[in-house]
C-alpha positions, -999 to +999 in steps of 0.1 A: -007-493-756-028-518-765-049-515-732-049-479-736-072-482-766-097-497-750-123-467-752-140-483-713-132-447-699-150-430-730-131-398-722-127-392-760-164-395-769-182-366-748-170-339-721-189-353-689-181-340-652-156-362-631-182-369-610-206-384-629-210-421-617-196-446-645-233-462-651-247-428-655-218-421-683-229-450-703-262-447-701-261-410-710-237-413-741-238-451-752-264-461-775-268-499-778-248-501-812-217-483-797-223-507-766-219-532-787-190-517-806-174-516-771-177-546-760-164-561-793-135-538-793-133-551-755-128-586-764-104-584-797-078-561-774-079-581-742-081-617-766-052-605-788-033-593-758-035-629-745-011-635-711-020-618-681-049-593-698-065-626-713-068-633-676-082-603-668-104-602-690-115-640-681-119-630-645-145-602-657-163-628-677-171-642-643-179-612-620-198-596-650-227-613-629-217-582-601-227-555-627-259-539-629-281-558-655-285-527-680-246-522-680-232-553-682-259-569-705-240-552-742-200-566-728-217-600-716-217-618-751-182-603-758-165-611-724-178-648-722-163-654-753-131-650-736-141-677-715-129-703-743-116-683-771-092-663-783-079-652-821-057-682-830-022-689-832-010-692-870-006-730-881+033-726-885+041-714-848+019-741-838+044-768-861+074-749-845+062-754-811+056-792-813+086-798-831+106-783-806+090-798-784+084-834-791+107-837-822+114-833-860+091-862-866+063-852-843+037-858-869+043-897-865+035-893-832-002-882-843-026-902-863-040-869-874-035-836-861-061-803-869-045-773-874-077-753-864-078-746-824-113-763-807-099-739-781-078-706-770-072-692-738-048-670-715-012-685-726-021-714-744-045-730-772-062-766-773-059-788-809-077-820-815-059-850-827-058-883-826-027-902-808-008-929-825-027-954-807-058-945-817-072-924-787-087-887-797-068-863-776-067-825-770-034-810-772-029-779-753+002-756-768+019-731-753+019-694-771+054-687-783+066-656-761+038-663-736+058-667-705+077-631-710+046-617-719+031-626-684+061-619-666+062-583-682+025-584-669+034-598-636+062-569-633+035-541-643+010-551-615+039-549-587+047-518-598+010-505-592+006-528-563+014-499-539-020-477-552-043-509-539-029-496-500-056-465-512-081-492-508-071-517-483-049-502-457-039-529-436-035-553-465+004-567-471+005-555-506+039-566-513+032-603-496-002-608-517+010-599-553+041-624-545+016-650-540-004-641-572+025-641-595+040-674-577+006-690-586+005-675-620+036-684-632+034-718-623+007-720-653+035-721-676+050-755-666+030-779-687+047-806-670+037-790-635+003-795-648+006-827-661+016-838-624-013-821-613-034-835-633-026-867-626-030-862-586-068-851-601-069-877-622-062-904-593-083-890-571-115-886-590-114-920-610-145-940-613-159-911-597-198-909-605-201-868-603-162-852-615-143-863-650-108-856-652-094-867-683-063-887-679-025-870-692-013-891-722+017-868-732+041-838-714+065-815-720+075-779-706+049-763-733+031-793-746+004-811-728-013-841-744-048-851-727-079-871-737-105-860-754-133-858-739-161-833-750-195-822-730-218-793-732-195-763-720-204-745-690-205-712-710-237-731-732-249-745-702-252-705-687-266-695-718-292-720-729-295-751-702-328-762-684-329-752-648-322-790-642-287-786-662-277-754-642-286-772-606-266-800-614-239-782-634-235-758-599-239-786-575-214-803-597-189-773-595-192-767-556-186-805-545-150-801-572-142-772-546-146-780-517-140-817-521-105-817-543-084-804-511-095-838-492-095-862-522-069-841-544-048-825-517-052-795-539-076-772-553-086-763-584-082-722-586-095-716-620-135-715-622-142-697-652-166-716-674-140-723-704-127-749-683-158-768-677-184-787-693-214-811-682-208-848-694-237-864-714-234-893-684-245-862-658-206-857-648-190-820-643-156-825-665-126-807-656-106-795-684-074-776-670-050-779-642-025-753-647-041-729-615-039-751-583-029-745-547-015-776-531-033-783-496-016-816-487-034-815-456-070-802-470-083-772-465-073-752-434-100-763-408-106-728-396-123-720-428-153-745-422-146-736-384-154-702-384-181-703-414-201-723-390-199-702-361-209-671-377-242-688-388-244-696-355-239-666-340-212-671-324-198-636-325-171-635-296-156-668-307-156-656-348-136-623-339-110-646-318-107-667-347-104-642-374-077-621-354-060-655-348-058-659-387-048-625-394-079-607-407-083-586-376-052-568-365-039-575-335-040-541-323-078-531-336-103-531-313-141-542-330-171-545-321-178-581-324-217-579-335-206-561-362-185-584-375-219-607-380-235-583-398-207-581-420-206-616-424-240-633-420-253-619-459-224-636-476-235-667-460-269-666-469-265-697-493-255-718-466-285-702-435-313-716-460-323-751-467-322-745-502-309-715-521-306-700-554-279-681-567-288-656-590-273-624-606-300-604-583-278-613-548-245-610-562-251-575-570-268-565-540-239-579-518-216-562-543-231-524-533-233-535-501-197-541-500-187-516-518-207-487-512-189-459-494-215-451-469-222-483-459-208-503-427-199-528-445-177-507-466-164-489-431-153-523-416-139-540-449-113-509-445-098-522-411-095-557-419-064-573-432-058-599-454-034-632-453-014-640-479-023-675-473-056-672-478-053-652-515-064-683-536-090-702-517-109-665-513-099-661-554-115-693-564-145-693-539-154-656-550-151-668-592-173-701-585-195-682-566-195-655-595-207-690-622-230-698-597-248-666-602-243-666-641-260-701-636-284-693-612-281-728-601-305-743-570-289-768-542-288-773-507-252-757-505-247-771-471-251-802-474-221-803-496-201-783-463-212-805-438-195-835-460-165-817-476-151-791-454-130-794-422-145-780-390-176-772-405-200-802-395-182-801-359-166-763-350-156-775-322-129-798-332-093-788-327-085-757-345-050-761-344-035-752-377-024-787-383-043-785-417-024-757-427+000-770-457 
């Protein structure tokens, strides 16, 4: 019901033809105050909603960067505030939840506690404190309710799961949305993340570019960290020198594609809320609770194949694109056109230097998207492994801050150290790296 209200569809607020296009709508029957009014209504709904729309609404405050400039400029200030906020949870539930959580006499464990969230987010909010022994901490609490609430959300999406065939034919529907809600619900298990955290923790220590603050404190829906505070990505997007975005982007792609081999995992949350840039230069990495475990690193074929399509090597990236699953076995394609799919999205890596800007994520967006293009036509054939759902989530959402940062770097420099198979393609491409 809630969702419901949100007036995105405008259907209540003029009589316009089906087949007007949706930017055409708004421009034709939005004024800049009710654009405003929208995207304020947009983020009290999706922020009160919490749970799995919080997410949603998180993950648009990442691809906003997709939209067209004169559309997505009014929801921009409303949806980035999602990115690290949300309306608060009353002081009292907060009390409940610690005291069932670490005791009757929690408060002693606290030299001082602040009712007021720093922080808010999808199924939990972030208190400062200070621990018993002194150290300022951040203590993330769970909402009360919030793992039925993103079951029930969870249980909604599989139930629509079957309309996305409409879009993606060859796509296993069924097999992708069990991955996504495995993934998601794993968020709720504090001490999950605690573990994770710690595997972060050990691996980036003493590290000279990535922070992870260390786990003091963890229970099922408490999670006691360290505090320490930065200028947060969002700012950084907003009002950093070119200088901060470069680093704050080079910063974020080395986390990705350098946690698998250091971590054995990788971080699958890159929205800005859980970032900020260190006064000592560092990226620091605030939560944990979205990770896919890759004991072995990430699969080799990734760098593998990335490599041979900028080099051209069209025959051999078919081969190894059916043998993954994103070619079925039974389609015949033409194998140039597979480059031509490919080759634009790699453009930050064919260039010495590149810069990521809104400008390119929206022309590879209608490219990919647009009916009538070949792009579009080809996308339609292609499958999709499950296996592969969160490392293509979180490399399309850091690409997506990228953009919002515009942020400068020789992108594949940090490839050729980080990624499996990319420096040498023609290392063994067994799937030994699989896990």
């Amino acid at each position: 019901m809630k969702l419901a209200s949100l007036p995105l569809g405008l259907a209540g607020r003029a009589t316009v033809g089906l087949g007007k296009r949706v930017t055409g709508l708004a421009d034709e029957i939005l004024g800049e105050q009710a654009q405003r009014r929208t995207a304020e209504h947009l983020f009290s709904v999706l922020g009160q909603l919490k749970g799995g729309a919080m997410k949603l609404g998180q993950a648009l405050s990442v691809f906003e960067a997709a939209l067209p400039e004169h559309l997505a400029s009014p929801y921009r200030q409303a949806l980035t505030k999602l990115q690290n906020a949300a309306p608060p949870l009353p002081a009292a539930s907060v009390h409940g939840v610690l005291e069932r959580q670490i005791g009757p006499e929690w408060r002693e464990r606290f030299a001082s506690f602040d009712d007021t969230p720093a922080a808010a987010a999808s199924i939990g909010q972030v208190h400062r404190a200070v621990w018993h022994d002194g150290r300022e901490v951040a203590v993330k609490i769970q909402y009360p309710g919030a793992g039925d609430a993103l079951r029930s959300d969870l249980r909604q999406l599989a139930r629509i799961a079957p309309l996305f065939k409409v879009l993606q034919p060859n796509f296993d529907v069924k097999k992708l949305t069990v991955e996504l809600r495995e993934r998601l619900l794993e968020e709720l298990d504090y001490e999950l993340e605690a573990a994770t955290q710690r595997q972060f923790a050990d691996a980036y220590r003493d590290d000279g570019q990535i922070l992870v603050p260390e786990v003091v404190h963890a229970g099922s829906e408490v999670l006691v960290t360290e505090w320490i505070s930065g200028t947060p990505l969002s700012e950084v997007i907003a009002e950093g020198t070119p200088e901060m975005r470069d680093r704050a982007g080079q910063l974020l792609a080395t986390l990705h594609f350098s946690a698998p081999k250091r971590a054995g995992l990788l971080h699958a949350d890159p929205h800005p809320g859980n970032f900020a840039l260190g006064d000592d230069g560092r990226l620091i990495v605030y939560d944990f609770g979205a990770t896919a475990r890759m004991p072995g690193g990430m699969p080799v074929q990734v760098g593998r194949l990335t490599k041979l399509t900028l080099e051209g090597k069209a025959d051999e990236v078919v081969e190894g694109l059916r043998s993954e699953g994103f070619v079925p076995a039974d389609l015949e394609i033409d194998a140039p056109a597979i480059l031509d799919f490919l080759t634009p999205m790699l453009a930050p890596l064919g260039a010495e230097e590149f810069q990521f800007s809104r400008e390119w994520l929206r022309g590879e967006s209608t490219r990919l998207t647009n009916q009538k293009s070949e792009a579009y036509k080809l996308s339609k054939q292609l499958s999709f492994p499950p296996s592969y759902l969160l490392i293509h989530r979180v490399t399309m959402g850091s690409i997506g801050v990228l953009c919002q940062l515009g942020a400068r770097g020789r992108w594949r420099d940090i490839l050729e150290e980080w990624l499996p198979g990319f420096a040498d393609p023609g290392q063994d491409e067994g799937r030994e790296l699989e896990a």
